[in-house]
N, C-alpha and C positions, 0 to 999 in steps of 0.2 A: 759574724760575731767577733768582738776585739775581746782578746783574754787582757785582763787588769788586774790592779790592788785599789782597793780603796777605803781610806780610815772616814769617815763624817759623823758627823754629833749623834746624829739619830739613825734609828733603822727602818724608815721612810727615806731619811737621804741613800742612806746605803741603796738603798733598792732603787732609786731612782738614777742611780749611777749604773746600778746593773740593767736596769733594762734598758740604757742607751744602749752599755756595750754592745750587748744582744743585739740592740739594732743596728749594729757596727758603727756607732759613735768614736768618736778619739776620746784619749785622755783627756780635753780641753772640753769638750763635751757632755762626758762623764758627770766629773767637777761641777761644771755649770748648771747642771740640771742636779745635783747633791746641795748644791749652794742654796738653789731657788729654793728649792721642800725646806732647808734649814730657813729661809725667812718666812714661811710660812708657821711654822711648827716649832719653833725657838723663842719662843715670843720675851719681852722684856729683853731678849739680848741681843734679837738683828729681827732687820724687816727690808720688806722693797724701800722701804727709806732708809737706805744704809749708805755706808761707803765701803770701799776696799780694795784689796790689791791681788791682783793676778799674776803668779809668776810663772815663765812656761820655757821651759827647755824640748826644745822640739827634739824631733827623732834625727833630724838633720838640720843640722847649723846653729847659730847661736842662741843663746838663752836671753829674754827679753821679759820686763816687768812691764802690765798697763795700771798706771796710777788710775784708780777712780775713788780716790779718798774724797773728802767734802769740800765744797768751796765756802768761804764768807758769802750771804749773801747780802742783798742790798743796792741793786743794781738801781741807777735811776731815783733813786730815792734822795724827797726835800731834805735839804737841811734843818727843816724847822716841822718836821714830823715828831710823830708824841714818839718816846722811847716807848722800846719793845717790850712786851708785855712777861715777865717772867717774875718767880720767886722760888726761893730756895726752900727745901726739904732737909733735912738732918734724917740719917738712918742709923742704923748701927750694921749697915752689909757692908761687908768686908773692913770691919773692925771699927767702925764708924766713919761716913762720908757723906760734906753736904753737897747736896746736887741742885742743879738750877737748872727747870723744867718749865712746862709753858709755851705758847704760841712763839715768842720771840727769841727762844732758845734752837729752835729747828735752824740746821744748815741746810745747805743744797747738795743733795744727796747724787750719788754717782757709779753705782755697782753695776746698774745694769748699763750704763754705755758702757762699762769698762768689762763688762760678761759679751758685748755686743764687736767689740774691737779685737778681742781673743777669740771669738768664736769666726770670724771672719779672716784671723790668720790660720788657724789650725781647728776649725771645724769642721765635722764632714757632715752631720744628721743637719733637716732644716732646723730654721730656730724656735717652729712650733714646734717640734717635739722634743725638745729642752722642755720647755713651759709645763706639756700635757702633766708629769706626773705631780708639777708641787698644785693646779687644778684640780689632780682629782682628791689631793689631799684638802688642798681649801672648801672643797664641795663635804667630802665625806666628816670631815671635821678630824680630830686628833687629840689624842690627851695630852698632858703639859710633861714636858720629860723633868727631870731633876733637877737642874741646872737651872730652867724656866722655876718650879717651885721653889727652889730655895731664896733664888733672888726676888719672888713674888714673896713670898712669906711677908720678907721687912717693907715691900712699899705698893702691894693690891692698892692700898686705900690711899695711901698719900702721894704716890707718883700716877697710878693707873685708875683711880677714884672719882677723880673732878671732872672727868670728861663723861657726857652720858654715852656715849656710844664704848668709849673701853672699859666704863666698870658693867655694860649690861654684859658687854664679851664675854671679860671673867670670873665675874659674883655669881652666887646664886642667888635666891630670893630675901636668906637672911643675911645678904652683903659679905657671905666670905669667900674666899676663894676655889671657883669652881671644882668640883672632885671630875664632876662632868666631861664628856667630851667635849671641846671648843670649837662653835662652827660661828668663824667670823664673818655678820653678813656684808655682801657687797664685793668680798675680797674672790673668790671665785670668779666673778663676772669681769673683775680689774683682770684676775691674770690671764681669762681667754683673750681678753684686748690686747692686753700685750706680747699674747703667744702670737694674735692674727696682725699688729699694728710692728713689732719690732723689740727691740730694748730700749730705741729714743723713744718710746709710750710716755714714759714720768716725765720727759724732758720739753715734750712738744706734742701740739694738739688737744684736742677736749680733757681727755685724762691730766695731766700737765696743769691745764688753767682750773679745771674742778679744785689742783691738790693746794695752786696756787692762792688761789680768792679765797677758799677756806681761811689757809692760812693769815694770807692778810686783811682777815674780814674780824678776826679775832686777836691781831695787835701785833704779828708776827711781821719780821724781816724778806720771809721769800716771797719772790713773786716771779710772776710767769720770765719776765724777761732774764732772772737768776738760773731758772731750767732751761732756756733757751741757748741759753752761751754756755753752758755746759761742755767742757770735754774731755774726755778723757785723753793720757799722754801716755804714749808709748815710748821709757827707755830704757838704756842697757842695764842689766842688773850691777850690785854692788857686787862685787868679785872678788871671794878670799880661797887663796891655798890649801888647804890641811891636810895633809899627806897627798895619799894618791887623789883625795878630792878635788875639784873645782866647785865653789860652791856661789850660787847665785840670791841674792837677797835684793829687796827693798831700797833704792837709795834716795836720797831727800827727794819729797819734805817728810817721808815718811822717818821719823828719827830712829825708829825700831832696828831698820835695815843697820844705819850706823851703828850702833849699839851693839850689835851680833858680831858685824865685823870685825870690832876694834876689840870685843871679849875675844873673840878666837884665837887672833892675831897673839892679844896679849897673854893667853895662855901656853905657849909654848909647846901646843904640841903634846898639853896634859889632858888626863890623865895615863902616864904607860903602862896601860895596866889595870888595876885596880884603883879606886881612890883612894891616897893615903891620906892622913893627915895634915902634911904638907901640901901636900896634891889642893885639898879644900881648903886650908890656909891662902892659898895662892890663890884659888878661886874666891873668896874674900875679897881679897886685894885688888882684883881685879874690876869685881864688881863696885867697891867703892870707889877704885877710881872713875872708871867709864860713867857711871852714872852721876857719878858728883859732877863730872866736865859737864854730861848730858843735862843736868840742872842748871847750874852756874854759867852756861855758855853756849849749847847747843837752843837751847829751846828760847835763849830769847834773840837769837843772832838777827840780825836783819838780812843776812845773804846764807843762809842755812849751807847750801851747796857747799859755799866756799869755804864756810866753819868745818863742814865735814872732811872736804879734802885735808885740809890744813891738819885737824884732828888726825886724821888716819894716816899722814905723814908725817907728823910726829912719831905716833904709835911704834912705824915701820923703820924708824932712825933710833930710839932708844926706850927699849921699855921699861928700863928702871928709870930714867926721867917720870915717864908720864904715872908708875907705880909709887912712887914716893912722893910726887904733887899728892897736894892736900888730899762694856759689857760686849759677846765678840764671839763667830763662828770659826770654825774652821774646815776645810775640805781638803784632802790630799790625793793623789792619783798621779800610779806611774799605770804604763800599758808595755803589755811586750815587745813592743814598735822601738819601744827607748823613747816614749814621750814621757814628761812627767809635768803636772801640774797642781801648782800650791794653791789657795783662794783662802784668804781671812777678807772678813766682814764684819763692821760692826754699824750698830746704829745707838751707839752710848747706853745710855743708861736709860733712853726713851722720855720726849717731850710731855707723854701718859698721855696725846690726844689721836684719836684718827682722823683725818681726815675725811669731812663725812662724805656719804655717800660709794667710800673706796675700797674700806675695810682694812688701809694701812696703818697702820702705826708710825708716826714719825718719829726723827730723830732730836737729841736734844741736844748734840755733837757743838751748840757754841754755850753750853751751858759744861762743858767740863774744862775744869781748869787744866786737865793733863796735856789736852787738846789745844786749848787755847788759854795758854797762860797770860796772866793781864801783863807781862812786859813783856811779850810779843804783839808788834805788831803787824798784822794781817791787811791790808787793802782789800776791800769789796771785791770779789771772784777768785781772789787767791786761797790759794791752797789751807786749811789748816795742818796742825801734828796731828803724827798720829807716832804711835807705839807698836805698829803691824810689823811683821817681819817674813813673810809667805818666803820662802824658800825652793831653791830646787838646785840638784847636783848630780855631776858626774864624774865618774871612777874612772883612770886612768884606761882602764878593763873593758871600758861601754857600762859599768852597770850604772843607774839613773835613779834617785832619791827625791821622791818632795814629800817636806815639813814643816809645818809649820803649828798654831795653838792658838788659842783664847787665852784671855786671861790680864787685862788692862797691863801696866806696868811690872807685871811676871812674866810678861809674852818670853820678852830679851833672855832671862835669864833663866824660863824651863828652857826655852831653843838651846842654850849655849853650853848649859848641866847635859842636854841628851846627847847633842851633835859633840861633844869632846867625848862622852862614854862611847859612843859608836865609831870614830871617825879615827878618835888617839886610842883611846883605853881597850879598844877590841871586843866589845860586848858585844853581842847580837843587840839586832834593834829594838825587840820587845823588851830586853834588857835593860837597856838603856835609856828608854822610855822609862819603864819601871824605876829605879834606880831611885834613893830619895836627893831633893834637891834643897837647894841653899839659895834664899835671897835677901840681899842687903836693900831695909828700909829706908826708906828717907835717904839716901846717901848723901854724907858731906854734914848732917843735920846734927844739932848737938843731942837730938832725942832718936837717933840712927839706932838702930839694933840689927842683928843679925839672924835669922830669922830660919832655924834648921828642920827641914820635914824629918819627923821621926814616925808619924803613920801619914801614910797616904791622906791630903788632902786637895780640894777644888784650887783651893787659895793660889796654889804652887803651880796651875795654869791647867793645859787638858792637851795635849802635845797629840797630835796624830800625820801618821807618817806610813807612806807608800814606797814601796821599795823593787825594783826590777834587776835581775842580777845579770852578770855578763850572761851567762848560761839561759838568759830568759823564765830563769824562775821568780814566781810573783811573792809578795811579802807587805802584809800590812798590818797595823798596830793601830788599836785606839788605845789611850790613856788610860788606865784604871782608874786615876783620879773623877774622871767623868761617865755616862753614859753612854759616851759613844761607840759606833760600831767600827768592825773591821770586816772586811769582805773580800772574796776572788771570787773573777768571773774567771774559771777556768777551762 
């Protein structure tokens, strides 16, 4: 048995983390089989057609990030093919936001080679028994947790409606949204394939060309030869300071990763203490700056990398210069080994179609503007944005932290609200979870607000966070903001 922490969305994942442990799984293992049951049982905010990021600080040696965010796809494709098949929806979730859904809004999805490349450096269980627990969930079926209903409420009918296979999923018979338990057919049978074939399942082989031809049988961009070239990259995390911490994130094309680093940096080391007034004034500032840049400059750069160094050395040479310039899982797990592993996932706000025959949900990941802003451009296979920010840290002490959250464009700024209450401010980490937080809208925009949590809400992200102390005691926190669980296998 591996004794562990572990924060995950639901209490299916939770359990499915523990009963790796039990079967003496790593931390990275854990995670991965918590990840899986969340793309089964989260529905509307991640699926096996996801993307995301893995970050893992082993028990020994350095901490390393595998990108398996989405690529463009489009591989092979005429010049003189019909445009892709999509149309926009207007909702009123999350304050109101149009979304652009449809066969030719799906990317090329990428979670599980990048679950398959981490579990191959720091896994110990085979990779079928990762798979078994989010099967037995696909078989037994599962109800829709909070997070799934809330964001189903505004769009059962107009995002997950049009397709017959995902409104039989979640309607009932007078078309409202299931109270029922959800058993999606087909999807069972996909995940024992992929528990018995690998993680490269979606990417190559009959599964893969089934998900393919669908897609391009009905006006979409992916095709087999998009999942084929598929890979996930293994690099160093983005590396910032903050006290006794070393902390490990995300670095391009993920823009999240940036984003965290350059808040930290440019907080100084706040808050000492409590939050003062100043303290969240400064935290303001902060965030309109880094975001404004992250608008104005990160997100349409053409060399992302190099906008980012440049960015984060500035930051590091004067931070009154750069201060006075102008849908998504999560899984966290340290172990008492001193491993700790982050995982966010998303699959956008969902294409609303399955793939038939699979019981998938695809992603609708070129249909967000956050993702793929129209003055970036992206080349066929390259990477899109993203806003993930998967985390992991260690204390000068040995003790070992991974954190990370949901929550589209509040990921940045719960991460940056919790990690200054725990890392400067001295708060326990439930605390500091807890704590309310602050984020600035729109940044740079002339219709900008500033946006203060006074009761706990989703809005403000879902932050879950696993924690190993030097002494080898376990620590884990889910969000009150959301559903999720916290757990020790002890």
């Amino acid at each position: 048995m591996t004794r562990l922490a572990v924060a995950a969305p639901n209490r299916a994942a939770a359990d499915a983390a523990a009963e790796v442990a039990r079967a003496g799984g790593s931390a990275v293992d854990a995670a991965i089989a918590a990840a899986l049951v969340a793309m089964v049982n989260e529905v509307g905010l991640v699926s096996l057609s996801s993307g995301g990021f893995v970050a893992v600080q082993p028990a020994e040696g350095a901490a390393y990030t595998v990108d398996g965010w989405m690529d463009r796809p489009g591989l092979g494709r005429r010049d003189d093919a019909p445009a892709p098949s999509t149309w926009d929806v207007d909702t009123e979730y999350g304050g109101g936001v149009t979304i652009t859904i449809g066969p030719g809004s799906v990317a090329t999805h990428g979670s599980l080679a990048a679950f398959g490349e981490a579990h191959a450096r720091n896994g110990r269980l085979p990779w079928r028994e990762l798979v078994t627990p989010a099967v037995d969930v696909a078989r037994d079926g599962f109800a829709l947790g909070s997070a799934s209903q809330y964001y189903l409420r505004y769009v059962h009918e107009s995002v997950f409606g049009w397709d017959d296979g995902s409104r039989a999923a979640l309607h009932d018979a007078a078309g409202r949204l299931t109270e029922e338990r959800v058993v999606v057919p087909d999807l069972a049978a996909t995940l024992e394939h992929i528990a018995a074939v690998g993680p490269r399942a979606l990417h190559e082989g009959d599964l893969a060309e089934v998900i393919a031809r669908d897609v391009q049988a009905r006006g979409g961009l992916l095709g087999a030869a998009d999942l084929a070239a598929y890979e996930p990259v293994v690099r160093p995390p983005l590396t910032t300071r903050v006290g006794a911490w070393s902390l490990g994130t995300t670095p391009p094309p993920s823009v999240g990763g940036v984003v965290v680093a350059s808040m930290l940096r440019l907080l100084d080391d706040r808050p000492r203490g409590s939050w003062t007034p100043d303290d969240v004034e400064h935290l303001v500032r902060v965030q309109r700056a880094v975001l404004g840049h992250r608008r104005d400059v990160l997100e349409v750069a053409d060399d992302l990398d190099a906008s980012s160094r440049a960015w984060l050395d500035r930051v590091d040479a004067d931070h009154r210069a750069v201060l006075e310039s102008g849908s998504t899982a999560h899984v966290s797990v340290t172990d008492a080994e001193g491993e700790a592993c982050s995982i966010t996932v998303s699959s956008g706000y969902g294409a609303g179609m399955i793939a038939a025959g699979t019981g998938i949900w695809l992603n609708n990941c070129l249909g967000e503007q956050e993702l793929n802003p129209p003055g970036r451009r992206v080349p066929t296979g390259g990477r899109l944005l993203s806003n993930m920010a998967p985390t992991v840290g260690r204390h000068d002490d040995g003790a070992t932290l991974a954190i990370g959250s949901p929550g589209a464009d509040r990921i940045t700024t719960a991460l940056v609200c919790t990690l200054a209450g725990f890392v400067s401010g001295g708060l326990g980490l439930a605390d500091a979870v807890a704590q309310p937080r602050v984020h600035v809208h729109r940044a740079g925009l002339a219709d900008e607000d500033v946006r203060v949590e006074h009761e706990p809400s989703m809005y403000f992200g879902g932050v879950g966070a696993a924690l190993t102390t030097a002494g080898g005691e376990l620590e884990a926190v889910a969000d009150p903001r959301r559903d999720g669980v916290a757990s020790l296998v002890d």
